[in-house]
C-alpha positions, 0 to 999 in steps of 0.5 A: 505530518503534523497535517495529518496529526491534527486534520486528517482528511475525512470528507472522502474515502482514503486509500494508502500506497505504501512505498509507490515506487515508479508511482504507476499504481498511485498514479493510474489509481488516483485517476481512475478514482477521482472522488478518492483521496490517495496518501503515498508514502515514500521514503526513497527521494528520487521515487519522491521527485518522480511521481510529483513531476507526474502529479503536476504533468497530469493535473492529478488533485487527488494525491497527498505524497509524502515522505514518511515510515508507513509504520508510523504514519498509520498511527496518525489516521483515525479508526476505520476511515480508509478503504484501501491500503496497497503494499506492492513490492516493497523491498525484500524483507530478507535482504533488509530485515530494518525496512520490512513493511508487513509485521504483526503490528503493521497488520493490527494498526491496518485493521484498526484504520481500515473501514468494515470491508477495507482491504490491505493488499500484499503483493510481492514475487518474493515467496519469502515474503509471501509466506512471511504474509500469509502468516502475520495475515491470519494472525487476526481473528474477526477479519479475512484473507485471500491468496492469489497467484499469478492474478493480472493486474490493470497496471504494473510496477517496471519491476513486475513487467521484469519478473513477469518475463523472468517467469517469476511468480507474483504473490497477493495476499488481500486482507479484508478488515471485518470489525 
């Protein structure tokens, strides 16, 4: 941490994946953008372990993991310098109330990061969640926010392909930074 805390990375646009997972958003993403850099934060060892063995299997170069509180690390990155920050999936906030993501204060520290246009993208099938989000989302007043349903995606979590067969709904809530 102590990295980011004195050098964070400034040369190329920035994106955040908060709690990756399988690592199959991060890692499709770091390949389809190779000028991006992606910082994955994760804090579950074996999703850790996972997603380093791929890094090195396909040679990616553009991904920082690490295993860090994403409510905490946003503090070390300076103002308006990263383009996206992705929240897919995390776990539900109503059977791990200690682990939730998305807060008031998680959605001021991601207006502060994010560039004018930058996006902070909520997905989840919990409709708990998705309103809890679609609450705490319009709390800011300079920036914006869009609700979808249902919206493909080009890749999907191993948890999504469940509950997509299950019929279940997939919420998105896409913050857009403003100021």
């Amino acid at each position: 941490i102590q990295f980011f805390a004195d050098n964070f990375p400034k040369e190329r646009e920035v994106r955040i994946e908060v709690g990756f997972g399988s690592a199959r958003h991060l890692l499709h993403q770091a390949l389809a953008n190779p000028d991006v850099l992606f910082i994955g934060l994760e804090i579950h060892k074996p999703s850790i372990e996972q997603a380093l063995k791929q890094i090195v299997i396909q040679n990616i170069t553009n991904i920082m993991i690490l295993d860090y509180d994403a409510r905490l690390f946003l503090e070390f990155v300076p103002s308006n310098i990263v383009g996206k920050i992705y929240v897919h999936f995390p776990v539900p906030w109503d059977k791990k109330p200690h682990l939730r993501v998305i807060s008031e204060a998680f959605v001021k520290e991601s207006e502060r990061v994010l560039r004018v246009g930058g996006t902070l993208e909520r997905r989840t099938d919990s409709e708990n969640y998705y309103r809890f989000a679609l609450e705490t989302f319009s709390s800011p007043r300079q920036s914006r926010f869009e609700v979808r349903k249902n919206q493909e995606i080009a890749i999907v979590s191993k948890y999504e392909d469940r509950w997509k067969k299950q019929e279940k709904n997939i919420y998105d809530v896409t913050f857009t930074c403003d100021t």
